[in-house]
C-alpha positions in Angstrom: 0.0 0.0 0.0 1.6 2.9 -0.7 1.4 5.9 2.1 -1.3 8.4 0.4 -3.5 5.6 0.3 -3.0 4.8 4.1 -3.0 8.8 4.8 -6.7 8.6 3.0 -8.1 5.5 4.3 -6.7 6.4 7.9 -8.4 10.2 7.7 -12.0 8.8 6.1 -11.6 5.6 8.8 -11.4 8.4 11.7 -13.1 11.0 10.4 -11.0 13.2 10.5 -11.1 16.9 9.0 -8.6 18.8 7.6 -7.8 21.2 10.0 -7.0 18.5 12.8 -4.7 16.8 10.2 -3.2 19.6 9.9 -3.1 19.8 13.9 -1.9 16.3 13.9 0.6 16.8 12.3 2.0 19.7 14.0 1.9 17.6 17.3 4.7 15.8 15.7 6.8 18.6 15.2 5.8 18.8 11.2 4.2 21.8 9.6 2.1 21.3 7.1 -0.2 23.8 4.8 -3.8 23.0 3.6 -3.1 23.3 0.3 -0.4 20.2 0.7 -2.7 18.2 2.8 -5.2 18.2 0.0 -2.7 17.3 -2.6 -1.1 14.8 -0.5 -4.7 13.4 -0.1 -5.3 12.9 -4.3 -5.3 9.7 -6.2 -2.4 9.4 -8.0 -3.9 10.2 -11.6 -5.4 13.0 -10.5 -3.8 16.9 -10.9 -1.4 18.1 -8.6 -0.6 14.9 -6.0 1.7 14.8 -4.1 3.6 11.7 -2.9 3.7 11.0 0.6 7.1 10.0 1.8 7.6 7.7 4.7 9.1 10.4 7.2 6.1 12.4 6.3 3.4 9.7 6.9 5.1 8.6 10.2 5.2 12.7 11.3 1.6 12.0 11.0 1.2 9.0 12.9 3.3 10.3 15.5 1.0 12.7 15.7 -2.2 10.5 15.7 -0.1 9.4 18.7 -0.1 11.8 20.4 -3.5 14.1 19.9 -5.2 10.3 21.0 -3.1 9.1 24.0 -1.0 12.6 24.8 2.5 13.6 24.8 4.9 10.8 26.0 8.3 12.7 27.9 11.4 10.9 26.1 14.3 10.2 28.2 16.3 13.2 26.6 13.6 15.4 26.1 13.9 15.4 22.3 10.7 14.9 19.9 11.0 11.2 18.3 12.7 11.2 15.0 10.7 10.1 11.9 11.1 6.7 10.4 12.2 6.6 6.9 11.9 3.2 6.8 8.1 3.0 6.8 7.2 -0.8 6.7 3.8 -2.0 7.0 4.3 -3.6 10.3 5.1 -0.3 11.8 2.3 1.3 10.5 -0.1 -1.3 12.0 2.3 -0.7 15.6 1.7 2.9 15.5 -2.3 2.9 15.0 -2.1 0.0 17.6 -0.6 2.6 20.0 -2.0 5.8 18.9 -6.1 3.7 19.2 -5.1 2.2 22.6 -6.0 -1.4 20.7 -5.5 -4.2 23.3 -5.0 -7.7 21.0 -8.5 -9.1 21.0 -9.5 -5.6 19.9 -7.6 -5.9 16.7 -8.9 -9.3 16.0 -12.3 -7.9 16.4 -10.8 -4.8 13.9 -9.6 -7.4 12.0 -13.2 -9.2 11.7 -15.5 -6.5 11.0 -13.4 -6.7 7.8 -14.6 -10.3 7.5 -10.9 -11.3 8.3 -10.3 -14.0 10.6 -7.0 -14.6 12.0 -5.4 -16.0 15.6 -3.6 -14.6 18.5 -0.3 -15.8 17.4 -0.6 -14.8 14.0 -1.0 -11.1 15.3 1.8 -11.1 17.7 3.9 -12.2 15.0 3.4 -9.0 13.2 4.5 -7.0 16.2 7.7 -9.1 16.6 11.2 -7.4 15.8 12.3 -8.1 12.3 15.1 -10.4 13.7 13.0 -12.6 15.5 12.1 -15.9 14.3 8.6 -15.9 14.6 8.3 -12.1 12.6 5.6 -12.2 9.8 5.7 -9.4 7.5 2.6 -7.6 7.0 1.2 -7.3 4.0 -0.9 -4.5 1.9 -4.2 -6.7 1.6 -3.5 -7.1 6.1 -3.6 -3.9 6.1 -5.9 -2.7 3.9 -7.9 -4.9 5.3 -7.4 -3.4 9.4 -8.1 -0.3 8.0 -11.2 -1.6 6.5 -12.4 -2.6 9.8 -11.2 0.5 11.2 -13.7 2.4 9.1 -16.7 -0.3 9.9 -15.9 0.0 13.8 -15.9 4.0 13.8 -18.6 4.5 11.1 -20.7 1.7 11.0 -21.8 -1.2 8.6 -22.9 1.3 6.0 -19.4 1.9 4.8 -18.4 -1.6 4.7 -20.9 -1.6 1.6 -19.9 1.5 0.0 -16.4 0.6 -0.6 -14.8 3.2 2.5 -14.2 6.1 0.3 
């Protein structure tokens, strides 16, 4: 999945507006205009989009972080760094910390999106990469969390109508 897609899905999923993206993701240190934001949030054939680069979508889900759960104090006092490398399985991580989800909430995330999958299936894809019980997650995972995401927060009626 590539990171515009995930920015779109994640602000229709949340219903979130403009101006508290744009909030979010100043709470991450990143400033952002409105103007950007909307071209950041076009399809990819469309005029004027803008590609969303993994430091960029991880400024944002810091921020998610933050604006749900609050500021966490580092040990130095210094605003985490962005991740340029952007995988998958640290997107799901972040939205697991920034919505509080215990594990049997993201199975039951997981089946509103008519995906069924065990407890030790998900805490593989939490695992460090080194470990060997890591499972990479994949875009149709993910797609699909944030499919149940958008069922959870805005009911049935969006399962049907394809989330955007």
């Amino acid at each position: 999945m590539n990171n515009n897609d995930v920015l779109r899905r994640l602000r229709y999923a949340l219903d979130i507006s403009n101006p508290t993206m744009i909030e979010i993701f100043q709470l991450s240190g990143c400033s952002i205009e409105q103007p950007t934001l909307i071209k950041l949030l076009k399809k990819e054939e469309e005029d004027d989009f803008i590609a969303c680069s993994n430091p960029l979508l991880s400024f944002f889900l810091d921020g998610l972080i933050v604006h749900k759960r609050g500021r966490r104090e580092s040990a130095d006092g210094q605003p985490p760094k962005p991740d340029t490398e952007l995988g998958n399985n640290a997107i799901l991580k972040k939205l697991r910390i920034a919505l509080d989800l215990k594990e049997d909430d993201m199975l039951a995330v997981m089946g509103l999106a008519g995906v069924k999958i065990s407890k030790a299936e998900l805490s593989a894809l939490f695992r460090n990469k080194g470990h060997k019980h890591f499972k990479e997650c994949g875009d149709q995972f993910l797609r699909n969390f944030l499919q149940g995401l958008t069922v959870r927060n805005r009911g049935a009626a969006s399962k049907q109508s394809g989330g955007e």
